[in-house]
Residue frames as a rotation matrix with the C-alpha (Angstrom) as fourth column:
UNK 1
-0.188 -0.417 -0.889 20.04
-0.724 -0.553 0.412 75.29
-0.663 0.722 -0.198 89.28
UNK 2
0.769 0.603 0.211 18.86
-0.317 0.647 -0.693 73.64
-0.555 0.466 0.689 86.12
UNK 3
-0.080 -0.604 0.793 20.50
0.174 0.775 0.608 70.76
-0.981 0.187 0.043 84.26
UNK 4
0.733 -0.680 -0.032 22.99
0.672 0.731 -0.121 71.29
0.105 0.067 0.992 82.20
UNK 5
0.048 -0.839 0.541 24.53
0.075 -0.537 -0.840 74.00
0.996 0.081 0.037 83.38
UNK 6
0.175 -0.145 0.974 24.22
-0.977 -0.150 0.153 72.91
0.124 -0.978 -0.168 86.85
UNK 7
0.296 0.239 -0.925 25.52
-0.539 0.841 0.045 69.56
0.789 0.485 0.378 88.10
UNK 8
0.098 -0.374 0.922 26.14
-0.985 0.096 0.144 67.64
-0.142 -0.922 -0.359 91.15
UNK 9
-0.111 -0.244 -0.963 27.49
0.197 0.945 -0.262 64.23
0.974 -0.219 -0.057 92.61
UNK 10
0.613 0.237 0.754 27.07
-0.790 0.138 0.598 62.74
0.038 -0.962 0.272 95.42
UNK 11
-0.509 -0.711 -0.485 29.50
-0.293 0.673 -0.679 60.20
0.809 -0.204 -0.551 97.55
UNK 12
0.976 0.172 -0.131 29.21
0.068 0.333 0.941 58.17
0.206 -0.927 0.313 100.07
UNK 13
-0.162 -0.955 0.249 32.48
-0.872 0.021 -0.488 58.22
0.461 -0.297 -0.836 102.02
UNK 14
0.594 0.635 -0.494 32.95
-0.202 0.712 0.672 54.96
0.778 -0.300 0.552 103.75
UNK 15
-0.773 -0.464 -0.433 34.60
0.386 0.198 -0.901 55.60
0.504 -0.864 0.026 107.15
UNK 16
0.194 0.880 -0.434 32.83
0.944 -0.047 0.327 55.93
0.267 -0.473 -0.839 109.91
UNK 17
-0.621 -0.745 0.241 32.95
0.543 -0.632 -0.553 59.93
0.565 -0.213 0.797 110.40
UNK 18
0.248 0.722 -0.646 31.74
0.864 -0.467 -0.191 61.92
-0.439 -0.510 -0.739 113.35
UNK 19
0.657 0.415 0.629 30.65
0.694 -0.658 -0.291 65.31
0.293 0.628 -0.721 112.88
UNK 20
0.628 -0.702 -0.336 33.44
-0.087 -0.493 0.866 66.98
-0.773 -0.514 -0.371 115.09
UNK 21
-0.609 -0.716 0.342 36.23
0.377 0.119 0.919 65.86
-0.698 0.688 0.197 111.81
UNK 22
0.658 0.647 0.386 33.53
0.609 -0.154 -0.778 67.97
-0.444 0.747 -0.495 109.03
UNK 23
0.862 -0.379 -0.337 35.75
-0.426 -0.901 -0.077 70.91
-0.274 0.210 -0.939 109.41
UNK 24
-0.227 -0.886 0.405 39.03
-0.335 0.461 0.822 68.59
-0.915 0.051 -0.401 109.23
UNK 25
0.059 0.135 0.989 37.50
0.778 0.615 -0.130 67.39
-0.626 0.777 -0.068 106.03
UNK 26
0.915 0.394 0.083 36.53
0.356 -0.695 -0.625 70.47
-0.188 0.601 -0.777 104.45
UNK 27
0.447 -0.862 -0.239 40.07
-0.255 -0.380 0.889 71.84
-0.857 -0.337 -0.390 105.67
UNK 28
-0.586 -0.729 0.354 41.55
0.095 0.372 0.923 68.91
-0.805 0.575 -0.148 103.06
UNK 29
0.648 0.595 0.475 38.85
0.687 -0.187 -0.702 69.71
-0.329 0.781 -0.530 100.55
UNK 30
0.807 -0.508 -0.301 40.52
-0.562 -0.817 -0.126 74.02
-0.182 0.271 -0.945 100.48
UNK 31
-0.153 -0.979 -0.137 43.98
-0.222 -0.101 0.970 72.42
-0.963 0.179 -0.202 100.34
UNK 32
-0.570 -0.230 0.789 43.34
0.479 0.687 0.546 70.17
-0.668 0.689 -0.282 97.34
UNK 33
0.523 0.647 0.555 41.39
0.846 -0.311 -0.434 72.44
-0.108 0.696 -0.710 95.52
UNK 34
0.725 -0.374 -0.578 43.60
-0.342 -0.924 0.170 75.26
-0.598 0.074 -0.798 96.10
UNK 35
-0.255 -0.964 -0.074 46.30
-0.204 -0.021 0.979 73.64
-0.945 0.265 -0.191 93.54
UNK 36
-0.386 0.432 0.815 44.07
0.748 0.664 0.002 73.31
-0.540 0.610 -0.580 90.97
UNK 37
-0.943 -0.327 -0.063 43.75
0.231 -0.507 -0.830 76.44
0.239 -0.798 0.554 91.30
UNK 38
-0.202 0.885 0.420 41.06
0.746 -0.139 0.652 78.16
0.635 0.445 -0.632 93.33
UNK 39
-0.942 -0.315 -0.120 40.11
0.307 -0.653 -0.693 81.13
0.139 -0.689 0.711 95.23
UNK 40
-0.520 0.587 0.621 37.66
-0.799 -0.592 -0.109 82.84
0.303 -0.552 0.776 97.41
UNK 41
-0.560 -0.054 -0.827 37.39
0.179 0.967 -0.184 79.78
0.809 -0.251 -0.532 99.34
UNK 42
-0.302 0.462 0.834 34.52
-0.769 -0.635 0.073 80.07
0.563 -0.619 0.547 101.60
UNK 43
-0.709 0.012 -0.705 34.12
0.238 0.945 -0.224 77.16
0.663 -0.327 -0.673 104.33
UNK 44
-0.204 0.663 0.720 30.41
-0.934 -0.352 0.059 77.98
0.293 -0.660 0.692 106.38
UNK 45
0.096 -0.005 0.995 29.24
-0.882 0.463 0.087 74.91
-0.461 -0.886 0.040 108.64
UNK 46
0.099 -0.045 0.994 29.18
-0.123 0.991 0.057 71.74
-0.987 -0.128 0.092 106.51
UNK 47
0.729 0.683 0.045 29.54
0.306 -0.266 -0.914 73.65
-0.612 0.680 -0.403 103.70
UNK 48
-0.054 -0.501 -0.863 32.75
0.110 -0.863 0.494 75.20
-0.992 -0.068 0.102 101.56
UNK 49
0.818 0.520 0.247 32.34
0.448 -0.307 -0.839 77.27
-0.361 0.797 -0.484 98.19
UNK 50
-0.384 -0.868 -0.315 34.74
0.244 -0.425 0.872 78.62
-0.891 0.257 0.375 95.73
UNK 51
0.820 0.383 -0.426 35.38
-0.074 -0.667 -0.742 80.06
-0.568 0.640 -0.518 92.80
UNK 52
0.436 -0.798 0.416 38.23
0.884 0.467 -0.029 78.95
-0.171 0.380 0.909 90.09
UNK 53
0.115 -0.574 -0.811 41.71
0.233 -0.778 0.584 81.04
-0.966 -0.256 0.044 90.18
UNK 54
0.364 -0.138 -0.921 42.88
-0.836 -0.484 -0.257 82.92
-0.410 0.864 -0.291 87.05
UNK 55
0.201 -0.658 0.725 43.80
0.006 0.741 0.671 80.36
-0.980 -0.131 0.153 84.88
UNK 56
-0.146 -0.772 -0.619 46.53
-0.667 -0.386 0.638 80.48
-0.731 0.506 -0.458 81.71
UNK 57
-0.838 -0.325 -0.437 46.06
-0.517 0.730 0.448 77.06
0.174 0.602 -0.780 80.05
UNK 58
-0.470 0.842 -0.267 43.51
-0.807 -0.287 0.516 75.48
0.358 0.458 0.814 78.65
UNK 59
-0.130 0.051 -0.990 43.72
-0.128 0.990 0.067 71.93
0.983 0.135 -0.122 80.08
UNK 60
-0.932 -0.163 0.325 43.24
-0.337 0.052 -0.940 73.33
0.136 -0.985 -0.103 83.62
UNK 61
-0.778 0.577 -0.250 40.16
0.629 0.708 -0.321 71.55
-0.009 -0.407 -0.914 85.51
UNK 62
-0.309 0.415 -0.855 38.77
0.511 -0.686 -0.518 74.97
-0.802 -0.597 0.000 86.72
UNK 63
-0.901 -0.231 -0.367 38.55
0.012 -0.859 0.512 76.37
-0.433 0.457 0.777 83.38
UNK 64
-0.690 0.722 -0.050 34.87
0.104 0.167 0.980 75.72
0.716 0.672 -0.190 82.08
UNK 65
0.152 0.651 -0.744 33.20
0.936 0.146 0.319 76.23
0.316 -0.745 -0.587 85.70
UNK 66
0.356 0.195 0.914 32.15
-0.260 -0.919 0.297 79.66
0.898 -0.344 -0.276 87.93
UNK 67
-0.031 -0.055 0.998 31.80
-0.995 -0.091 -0.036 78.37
0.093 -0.994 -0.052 91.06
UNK 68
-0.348 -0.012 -0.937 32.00
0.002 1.000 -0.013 75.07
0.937 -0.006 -0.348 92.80
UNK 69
0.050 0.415 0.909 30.18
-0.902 -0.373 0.219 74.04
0.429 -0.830 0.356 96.40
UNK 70
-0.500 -0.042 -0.865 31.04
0.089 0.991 -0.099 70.96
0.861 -0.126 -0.492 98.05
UNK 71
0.266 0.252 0.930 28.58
-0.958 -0.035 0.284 70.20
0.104 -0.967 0.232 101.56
UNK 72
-0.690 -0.202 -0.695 28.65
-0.288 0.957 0.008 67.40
0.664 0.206 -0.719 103.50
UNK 73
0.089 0.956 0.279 25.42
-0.901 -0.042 0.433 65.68
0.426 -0.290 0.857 104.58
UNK 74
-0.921 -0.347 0.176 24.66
-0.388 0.857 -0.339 63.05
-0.033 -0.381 -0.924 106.83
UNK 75
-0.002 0.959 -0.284 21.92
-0.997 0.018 0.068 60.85
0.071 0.284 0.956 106.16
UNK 76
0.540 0.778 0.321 21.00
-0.824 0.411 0.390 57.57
0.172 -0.475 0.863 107.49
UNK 77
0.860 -0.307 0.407 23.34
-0.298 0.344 0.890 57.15
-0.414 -0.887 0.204 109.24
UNK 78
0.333 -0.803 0.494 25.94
0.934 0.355 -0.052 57.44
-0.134 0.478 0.868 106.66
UNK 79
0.243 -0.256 -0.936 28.06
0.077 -0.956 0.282 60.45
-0.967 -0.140 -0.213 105.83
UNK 80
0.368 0.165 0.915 27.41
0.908 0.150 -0.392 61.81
-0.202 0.975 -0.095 102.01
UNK 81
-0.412 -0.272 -0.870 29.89
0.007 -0.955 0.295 64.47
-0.911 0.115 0.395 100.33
UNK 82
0.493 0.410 0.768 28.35
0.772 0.201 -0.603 66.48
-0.402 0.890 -0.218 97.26
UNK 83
-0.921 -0.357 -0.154 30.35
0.154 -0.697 0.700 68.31
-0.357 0.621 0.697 94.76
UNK 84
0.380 0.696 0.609 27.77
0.815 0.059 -0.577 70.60
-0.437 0.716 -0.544 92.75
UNK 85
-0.572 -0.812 0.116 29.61
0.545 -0.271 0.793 72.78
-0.613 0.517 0.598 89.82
UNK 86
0.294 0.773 -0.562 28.47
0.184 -0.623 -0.761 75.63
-0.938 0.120 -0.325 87.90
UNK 87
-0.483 -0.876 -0.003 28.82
0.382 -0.213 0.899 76.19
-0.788 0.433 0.437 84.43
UNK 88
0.252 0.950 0.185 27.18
0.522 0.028 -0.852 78.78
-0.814 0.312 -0.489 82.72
UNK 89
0.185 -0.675 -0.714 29.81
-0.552 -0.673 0.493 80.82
-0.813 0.303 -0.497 80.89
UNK 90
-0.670 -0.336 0.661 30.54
0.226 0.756 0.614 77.34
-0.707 0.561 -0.431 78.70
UNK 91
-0.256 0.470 0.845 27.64
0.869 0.494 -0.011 77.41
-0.423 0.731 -0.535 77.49
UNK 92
0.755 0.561 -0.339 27.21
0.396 -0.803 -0.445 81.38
-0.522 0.202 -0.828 76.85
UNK 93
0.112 -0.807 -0.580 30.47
-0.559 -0.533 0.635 81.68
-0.822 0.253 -0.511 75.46
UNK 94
-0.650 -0.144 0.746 30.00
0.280 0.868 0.411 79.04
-0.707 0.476 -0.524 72.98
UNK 95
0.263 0.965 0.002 26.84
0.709 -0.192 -0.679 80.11
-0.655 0.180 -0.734 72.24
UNK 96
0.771 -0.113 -0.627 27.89
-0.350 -0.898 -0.268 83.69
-0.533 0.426 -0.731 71.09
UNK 97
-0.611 -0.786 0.091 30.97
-0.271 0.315 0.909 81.54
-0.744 0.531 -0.406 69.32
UNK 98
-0.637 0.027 0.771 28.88
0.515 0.758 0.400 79.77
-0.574 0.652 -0.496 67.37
UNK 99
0.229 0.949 -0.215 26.58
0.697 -0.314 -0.644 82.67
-0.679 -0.003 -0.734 66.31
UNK 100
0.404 -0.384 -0.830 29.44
-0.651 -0.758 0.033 84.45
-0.642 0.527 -0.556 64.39
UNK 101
-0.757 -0.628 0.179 30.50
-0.141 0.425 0.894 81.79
-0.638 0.652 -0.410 63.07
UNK 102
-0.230 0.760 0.608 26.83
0.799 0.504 -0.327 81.44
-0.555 0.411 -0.723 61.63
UNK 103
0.784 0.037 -0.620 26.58
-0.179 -0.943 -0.281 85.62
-0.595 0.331 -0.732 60.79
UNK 104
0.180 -0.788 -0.589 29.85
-0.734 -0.506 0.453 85.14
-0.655 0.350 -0.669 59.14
UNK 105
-0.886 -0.427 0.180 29.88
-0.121 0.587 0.800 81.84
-0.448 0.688 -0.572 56.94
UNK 106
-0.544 0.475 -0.692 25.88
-0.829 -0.432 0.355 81.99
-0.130 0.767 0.629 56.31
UNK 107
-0.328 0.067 -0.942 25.31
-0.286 0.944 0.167 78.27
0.900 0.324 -0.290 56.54
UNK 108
0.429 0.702 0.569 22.83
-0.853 0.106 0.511 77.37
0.298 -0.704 0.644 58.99
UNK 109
0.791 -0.087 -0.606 24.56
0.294 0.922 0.252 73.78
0.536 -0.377 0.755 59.86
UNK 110
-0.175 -0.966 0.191 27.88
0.372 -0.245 -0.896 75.54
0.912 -0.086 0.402 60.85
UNK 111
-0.338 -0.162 0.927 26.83
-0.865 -0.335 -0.374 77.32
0.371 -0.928 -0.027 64.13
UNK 112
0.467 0.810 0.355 25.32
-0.816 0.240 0.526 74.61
0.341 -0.536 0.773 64.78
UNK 113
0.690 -0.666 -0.283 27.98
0.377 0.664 -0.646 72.15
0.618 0.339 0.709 64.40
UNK 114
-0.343 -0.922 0.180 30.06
0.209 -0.262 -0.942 74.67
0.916 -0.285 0.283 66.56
UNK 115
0.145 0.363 0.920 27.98
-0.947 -0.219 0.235 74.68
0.287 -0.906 0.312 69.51
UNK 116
0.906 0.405 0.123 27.55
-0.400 0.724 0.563 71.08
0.138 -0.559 0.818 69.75
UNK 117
0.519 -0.795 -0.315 31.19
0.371 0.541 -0.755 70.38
0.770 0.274 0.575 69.12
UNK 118
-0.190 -0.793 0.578 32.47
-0.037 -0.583 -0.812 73.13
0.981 -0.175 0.081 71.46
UNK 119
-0.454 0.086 0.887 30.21
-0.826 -0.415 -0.382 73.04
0.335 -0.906 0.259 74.29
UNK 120
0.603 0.791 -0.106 29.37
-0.693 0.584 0.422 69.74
0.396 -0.181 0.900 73.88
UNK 121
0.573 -0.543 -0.614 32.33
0.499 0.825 -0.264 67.93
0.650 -0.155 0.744 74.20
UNK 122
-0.520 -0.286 0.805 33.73
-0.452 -0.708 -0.543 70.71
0.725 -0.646 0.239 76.62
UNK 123
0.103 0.545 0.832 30.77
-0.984 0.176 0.007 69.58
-0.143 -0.820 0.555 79.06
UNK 124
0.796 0.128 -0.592 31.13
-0.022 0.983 0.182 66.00
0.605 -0.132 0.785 78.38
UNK 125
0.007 -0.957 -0.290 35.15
0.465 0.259 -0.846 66.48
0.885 -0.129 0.447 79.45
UNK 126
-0.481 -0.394 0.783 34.18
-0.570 -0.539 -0.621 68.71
0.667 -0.745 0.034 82.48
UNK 127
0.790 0.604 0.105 31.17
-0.579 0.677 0.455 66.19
0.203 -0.420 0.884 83.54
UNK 128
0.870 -0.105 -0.482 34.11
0.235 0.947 0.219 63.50
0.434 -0.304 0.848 83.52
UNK 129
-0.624 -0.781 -0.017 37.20
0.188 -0.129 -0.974 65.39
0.758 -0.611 0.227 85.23
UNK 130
-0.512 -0.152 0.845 35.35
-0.726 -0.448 -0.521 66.59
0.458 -0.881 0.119 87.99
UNK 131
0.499 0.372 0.783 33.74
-0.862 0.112 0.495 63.77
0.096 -0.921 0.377 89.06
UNK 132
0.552 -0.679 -0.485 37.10
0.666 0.708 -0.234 61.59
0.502 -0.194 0.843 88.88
UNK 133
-0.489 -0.772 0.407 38.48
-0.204 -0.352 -0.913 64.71
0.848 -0.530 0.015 90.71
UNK 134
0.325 0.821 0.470 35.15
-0.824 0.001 0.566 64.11
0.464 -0.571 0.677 93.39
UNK 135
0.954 0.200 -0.221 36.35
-0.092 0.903 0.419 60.31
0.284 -0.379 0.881 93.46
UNK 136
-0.219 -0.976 -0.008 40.36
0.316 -0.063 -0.947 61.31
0.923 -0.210 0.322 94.07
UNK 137
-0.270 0.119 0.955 38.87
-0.686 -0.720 -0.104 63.56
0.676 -0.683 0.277 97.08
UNK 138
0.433 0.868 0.243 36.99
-0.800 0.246 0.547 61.17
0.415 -0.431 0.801 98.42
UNK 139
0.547 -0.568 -0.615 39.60
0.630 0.763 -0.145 58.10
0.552 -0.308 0.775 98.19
UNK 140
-0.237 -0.672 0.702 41.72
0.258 -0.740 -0.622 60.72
0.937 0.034 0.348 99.43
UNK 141
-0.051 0.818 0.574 39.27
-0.629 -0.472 0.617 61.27
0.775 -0.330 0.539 102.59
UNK 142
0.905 0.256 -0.339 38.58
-0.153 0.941 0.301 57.75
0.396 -0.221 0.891 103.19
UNK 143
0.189 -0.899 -0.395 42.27
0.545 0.430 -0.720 57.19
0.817 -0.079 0.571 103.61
UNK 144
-0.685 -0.479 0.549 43.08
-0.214 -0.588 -0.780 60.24
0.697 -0.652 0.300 106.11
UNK 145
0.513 0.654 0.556 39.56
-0.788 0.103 0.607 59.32
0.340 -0.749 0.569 108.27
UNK 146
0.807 -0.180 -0.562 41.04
0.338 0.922 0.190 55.43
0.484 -0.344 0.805 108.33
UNK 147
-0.183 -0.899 0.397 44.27
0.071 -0.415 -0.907 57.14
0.980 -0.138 0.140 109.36
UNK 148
-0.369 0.133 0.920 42.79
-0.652 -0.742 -0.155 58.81
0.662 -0.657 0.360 112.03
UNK 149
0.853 0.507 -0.122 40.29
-0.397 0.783 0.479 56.05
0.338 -0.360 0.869 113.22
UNK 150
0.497 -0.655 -0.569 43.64
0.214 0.728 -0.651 53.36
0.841 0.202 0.503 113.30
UNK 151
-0.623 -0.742 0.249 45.57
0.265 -0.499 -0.825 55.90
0.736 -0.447 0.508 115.60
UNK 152
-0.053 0.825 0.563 43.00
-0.712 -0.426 0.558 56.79
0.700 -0.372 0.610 117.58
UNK 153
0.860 0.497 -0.120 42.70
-0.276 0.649 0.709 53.18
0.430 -0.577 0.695 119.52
């Protein structure tokens, strides 16, 4: 999906996880996303997708994205989670904002001015909550793997 209405991160996580704890990870991925809210939570091997719940108020996280997909990959010999986020509605709903406002005041600087203002600083603010929610998940991760690891011996 093309940039900017697709976007991903990548983590490293830094415990040492085997693949047998993916699902245990994903597992705390659905919880912690499910209070944020989301639904149709789909978890396929290393993979789990969703889709944000109905949401009332404008300051929720979920509200400027379709879908979210988080996998987790392992690659040389490290273990890498990506968050990649969809958001094409922002920018089509903005869009068609900013076109009446341009049919209806006449002034060619106005829609423009409302696109970049609405959907610009909208996508800056969703670019920086979700990937400080990505880096809560992750510390969040890190802690329950050390957990585990510690107990474990």
């Amino acid at each position: 999906m093309p940039f900017p209405f697709s976007i991903k991160y990548s983590t490293t996580l830094k415990e040492k996880i085997v693949p047998e704890n993916y699902l245990k990870i994903l597992n705390h991925i659905r919880a912690f996303i499910i209070d944020k809210p989301a639904k149709d939570i789909i978890i396929e091997n290393n993979r789990l997708s969703f889709k944000p719940s109905t949401y009332y108020w404008n300051w929720n996280i979920m509200v400027s994205i379709e879908k979210g997909i988080f996998s987790i990959i392992e690659k040389e010999g490290h273990v890498i989670l990506t968050y990649e986020f969809f958001m094409y509605r922002l920018f089509i709903t903005t869009g068609i904002m900013s076109v009446i406002a341009g049919i209806l005041t006449q002034i060619l600087w106005i829609p423009i001015a409302a696109f970049l203002w609405l959907c610009g600083m909208n996508w800056i603010i969703t670019l920086v909550r979700h990937k400080s929610m990505l880096d809560d998940l992750t510390s969040e991760i890190d802690a329950l793997i050390k957990y585990e690891n510690d107990n474990q011996d």
